[in-house]
C-alpha positions in Angstrom: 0.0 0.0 0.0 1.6 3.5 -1.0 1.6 5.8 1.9 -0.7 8.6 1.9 -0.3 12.3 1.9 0.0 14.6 4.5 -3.2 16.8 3.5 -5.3 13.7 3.4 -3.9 12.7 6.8 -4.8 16.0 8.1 -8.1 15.5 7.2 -8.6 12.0 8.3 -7.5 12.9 11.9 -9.8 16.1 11.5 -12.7 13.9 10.7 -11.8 10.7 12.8 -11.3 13.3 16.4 -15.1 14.8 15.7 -16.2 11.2 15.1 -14.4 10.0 18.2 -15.9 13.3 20.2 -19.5 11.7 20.1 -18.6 9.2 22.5 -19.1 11.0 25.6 -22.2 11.9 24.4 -23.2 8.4 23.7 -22.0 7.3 27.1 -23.9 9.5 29.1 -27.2 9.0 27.4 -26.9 5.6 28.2 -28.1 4.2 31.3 -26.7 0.9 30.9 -23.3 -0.7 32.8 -19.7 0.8 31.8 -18.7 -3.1 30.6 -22.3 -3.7 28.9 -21.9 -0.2 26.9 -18.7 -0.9 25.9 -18.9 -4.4 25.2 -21.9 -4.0 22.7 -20.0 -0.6 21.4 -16.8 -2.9 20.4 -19.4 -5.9 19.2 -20.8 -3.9 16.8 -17.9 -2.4 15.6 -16.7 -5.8 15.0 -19.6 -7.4 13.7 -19.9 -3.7 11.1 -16.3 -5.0 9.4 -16.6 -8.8 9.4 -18.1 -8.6 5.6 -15.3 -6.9 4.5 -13.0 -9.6 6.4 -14.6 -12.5 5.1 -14.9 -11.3 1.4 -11.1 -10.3 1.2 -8.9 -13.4 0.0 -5.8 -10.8 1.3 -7.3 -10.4 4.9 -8.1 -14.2 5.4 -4.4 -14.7 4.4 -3.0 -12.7 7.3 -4.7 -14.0 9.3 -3.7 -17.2 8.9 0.0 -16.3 8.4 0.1 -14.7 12.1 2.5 -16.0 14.4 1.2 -16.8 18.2 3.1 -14.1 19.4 1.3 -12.0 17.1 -1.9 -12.9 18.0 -1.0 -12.4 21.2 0.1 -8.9 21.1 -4.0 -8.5 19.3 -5.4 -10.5 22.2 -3.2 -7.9 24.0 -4.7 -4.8 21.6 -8.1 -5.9 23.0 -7.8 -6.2 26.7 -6.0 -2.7 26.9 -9.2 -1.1 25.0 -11.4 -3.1 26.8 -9.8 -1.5 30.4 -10.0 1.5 28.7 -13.4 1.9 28.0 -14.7 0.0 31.3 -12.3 3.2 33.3 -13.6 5.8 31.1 -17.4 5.1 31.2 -17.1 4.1 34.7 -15.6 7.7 35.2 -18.2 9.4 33.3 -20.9 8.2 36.8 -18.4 9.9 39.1 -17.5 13.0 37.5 -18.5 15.5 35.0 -18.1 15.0 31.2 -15.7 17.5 30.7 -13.5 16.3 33.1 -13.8 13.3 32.5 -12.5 13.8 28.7 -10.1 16.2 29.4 -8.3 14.1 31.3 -8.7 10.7 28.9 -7.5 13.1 26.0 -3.6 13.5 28.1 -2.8 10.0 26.7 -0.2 11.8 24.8 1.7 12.0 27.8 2.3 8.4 28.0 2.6 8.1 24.0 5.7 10.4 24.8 7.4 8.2 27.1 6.1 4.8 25.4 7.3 6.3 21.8 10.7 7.5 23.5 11.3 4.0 25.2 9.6 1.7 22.7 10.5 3.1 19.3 13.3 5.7 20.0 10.8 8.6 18.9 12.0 11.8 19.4 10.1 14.9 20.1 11.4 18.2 18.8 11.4 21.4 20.4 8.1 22.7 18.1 6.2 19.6 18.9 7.2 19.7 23.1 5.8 23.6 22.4 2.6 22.3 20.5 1.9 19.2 22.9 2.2 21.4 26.2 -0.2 24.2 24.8 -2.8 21.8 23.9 -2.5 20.2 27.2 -3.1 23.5 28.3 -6.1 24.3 26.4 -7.5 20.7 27.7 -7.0 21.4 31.3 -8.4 24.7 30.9 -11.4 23.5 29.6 -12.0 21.2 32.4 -10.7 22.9 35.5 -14.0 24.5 36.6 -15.3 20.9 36.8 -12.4 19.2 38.6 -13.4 18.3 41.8 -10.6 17.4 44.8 -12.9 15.5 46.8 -14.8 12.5 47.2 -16.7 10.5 44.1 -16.1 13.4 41.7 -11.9 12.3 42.5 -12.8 8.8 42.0 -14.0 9.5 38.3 -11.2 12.2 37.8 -8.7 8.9 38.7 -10.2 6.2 36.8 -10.3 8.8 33.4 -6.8 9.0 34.0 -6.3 5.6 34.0 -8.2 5.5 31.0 -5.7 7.9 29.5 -2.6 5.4 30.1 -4.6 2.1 28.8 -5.8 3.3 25.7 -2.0 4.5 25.1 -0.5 1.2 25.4 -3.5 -0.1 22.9 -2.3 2.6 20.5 1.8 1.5 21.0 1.0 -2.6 20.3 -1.2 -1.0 17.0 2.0 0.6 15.8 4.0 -2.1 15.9 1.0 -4.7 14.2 0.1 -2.4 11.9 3.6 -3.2 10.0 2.9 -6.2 8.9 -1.6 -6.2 9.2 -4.2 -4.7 7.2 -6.6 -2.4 8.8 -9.6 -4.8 9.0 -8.2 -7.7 10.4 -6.4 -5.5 13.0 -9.0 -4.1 13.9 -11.7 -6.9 14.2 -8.6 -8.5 16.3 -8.7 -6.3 18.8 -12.5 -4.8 19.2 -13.7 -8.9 18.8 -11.2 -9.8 22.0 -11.7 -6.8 23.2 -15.7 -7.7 23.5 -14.9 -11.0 25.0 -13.1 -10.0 27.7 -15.7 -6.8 28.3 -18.9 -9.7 28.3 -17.0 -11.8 30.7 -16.1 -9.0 33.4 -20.4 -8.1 32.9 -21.1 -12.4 33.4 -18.8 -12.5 36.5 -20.1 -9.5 37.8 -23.3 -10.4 36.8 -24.8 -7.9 34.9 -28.1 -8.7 32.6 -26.3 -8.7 28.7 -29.9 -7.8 26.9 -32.6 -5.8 29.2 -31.7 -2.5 28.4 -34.0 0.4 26.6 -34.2 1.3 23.2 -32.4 4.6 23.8 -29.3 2.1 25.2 -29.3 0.2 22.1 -29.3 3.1 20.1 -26.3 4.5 21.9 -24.5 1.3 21.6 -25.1 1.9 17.8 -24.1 4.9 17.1 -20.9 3.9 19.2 -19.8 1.3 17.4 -20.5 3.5 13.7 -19.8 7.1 14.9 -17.8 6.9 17.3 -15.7 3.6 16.8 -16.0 3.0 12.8 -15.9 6.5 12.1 -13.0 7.4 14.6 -11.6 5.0 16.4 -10.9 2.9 13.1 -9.4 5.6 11.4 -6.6 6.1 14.0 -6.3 2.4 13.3 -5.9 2.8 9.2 -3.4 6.1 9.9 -1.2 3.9 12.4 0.4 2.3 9.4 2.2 5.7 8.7 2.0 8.3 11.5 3.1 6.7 15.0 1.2 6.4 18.5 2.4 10.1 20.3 1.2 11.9 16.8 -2.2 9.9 16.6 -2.6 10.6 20.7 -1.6 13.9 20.1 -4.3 14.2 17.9 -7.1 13.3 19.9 -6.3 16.4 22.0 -9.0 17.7 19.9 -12.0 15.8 21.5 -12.6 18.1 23.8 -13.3 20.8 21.6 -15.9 18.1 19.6 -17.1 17.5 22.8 -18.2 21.0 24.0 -19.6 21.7 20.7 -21.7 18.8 20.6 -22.8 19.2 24.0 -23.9 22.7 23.4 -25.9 21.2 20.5 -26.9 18.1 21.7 -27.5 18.4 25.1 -27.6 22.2 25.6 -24.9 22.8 27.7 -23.6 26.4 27.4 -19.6 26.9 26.5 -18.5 29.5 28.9 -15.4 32.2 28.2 -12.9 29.4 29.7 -13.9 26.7 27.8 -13.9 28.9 24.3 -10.4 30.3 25.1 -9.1 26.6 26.0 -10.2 25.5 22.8 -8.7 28.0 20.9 -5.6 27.0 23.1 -6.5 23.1 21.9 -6.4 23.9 17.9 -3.5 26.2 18.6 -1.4 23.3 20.2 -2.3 21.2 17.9 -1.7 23.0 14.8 1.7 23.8 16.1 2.3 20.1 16.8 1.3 18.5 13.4 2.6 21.3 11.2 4.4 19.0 8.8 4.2 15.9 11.0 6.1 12.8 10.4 4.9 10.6 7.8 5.7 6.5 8.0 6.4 4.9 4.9 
């Protein structure tokens, strides 16, 4: 596959960090368990690219040409997204949204250190400028909402969390991404990733079907918006940008956040949260100007 242009990876993270901004949305709407929404969010994501798995000669071939080291590391993909998503909608019952996202968007700070450590990445001086700024702008947004003090600490800790584990599920993507197409990847790690997220709901006991419509309907538009639309495009853009660019990236969900919430749930944006998100797309902008391409 020839690698792809910089302006079309621009867009693709432009259009895959909107997509990927819907899920706090969708989480909150839902009424339904943190391992029950995410469960049927990566299930459906799954289930969405199995025709194009099965009907690709190519795909089926890679598959069958992994090693068992490799499918660990996929087995491995899936557990850290399914801890990831369990912390983060788990967080979203403690705390408020935009806490909780600003702090599950810092994940670049442990793609900086896993990059550094893992694949000898090094950040220059623009970039360090760019990645702090946005930081910034993220904390900004969410510092009127953090809370110190009981529950609302609870959900500001377990978004953190989230923060780290979806890093180490972007860092194993980089390295299987060199030698496996997109689909299979992916199904790989939002299929295991399912498994393990039904298991922790049978062992804890949790009902896997009585939910309401307006559940199901989240759990939809998660697994197409949110997962398909976002989440999957990170996946595709792993093959030539690496983890701390991606992470950096998402920096940006935030912003999609706020707007959406302002639209879809009619919460105002104050003063604060506009000037962090001009802080946001001015971090970012800095950071990606001319970002390193993988070929």
């Amino acid at each position: 596959m020839k690698p792809i242009g910089s302006s079309l990876s621009y867009l693709l993270l432009f259009f895959g960090v909107f997509a990927l901004s819907t899920s706090g949305i969708f989480a909150v709407l839902a009424d339904a368990p943190a391992p029950i929404t995410a469960g049927y969010r990566m299930l459906f994501a799954a289930l969405i690219l199995l025709p194009v798995l099965l009907f690709n000669r190519t795909h089926l071939l890679e598959l069958r040409h992994l090693s068992i080291k490799q499918w660990l590391l996929g087995l491995l993909s899936g557990i850290f997204l399914a801890a990831h998503y369990t912390l983060w909608f788990e967080s979203l019952h403690f705390t408020s949204v935009a806490s909780s996202v600003v702090l599950v968007t810092l994940q670049p700070l442990f793609a900086f250190v896993g990059g550094y450590f893992l694949f000898h990445e090094q950040l220059t001086g623009r970039m360090m400028v760019g990645g702090l700024l946005a930081i910034a702008g993220s904390a900004l947004i969410g510092w009127q909402d953090f809370q110190i003090s009981g529950l609302a600490l609870i959900g500001d800790g377990l978004a953190f969390l989230a923060a780290g584990v979806i890093t180490g599920y972007f860092l194993v993507g980089q390295e299987m991404r060199n030698y496996l197409s997109l689909v299979p990847y992916s199904i790989i790690g939002y299929g295991s990733s399912a498994v393990v997220l039904f298991i922790v709901s049978g062992i804890s006991g949790v009902s896997l079907i009585n939910y309401s419509a307006r559940d199901w309907l989240c759990f939809i538009g998660l697994a197409l918006v949110s997962t398909i639309m976002g989440q999957t495009i990170f996946n595709f853009l792993l093959k030539w940008m690496n983890a701390s660019t991606i992470s950096m990236s998402i920096l940006g969900e935030p912003v999609g956040t706020c707007i959406l919430a302002f639209i879809i749930l009619k919460q105002g944006i104050s003063l604060q949260q506009f000037t962090g998100i001009l802080i946001i797309l001015s971090g970012i902008t800095i950071f990606l100007f001319r970002p390193k391409i993988r070929s």
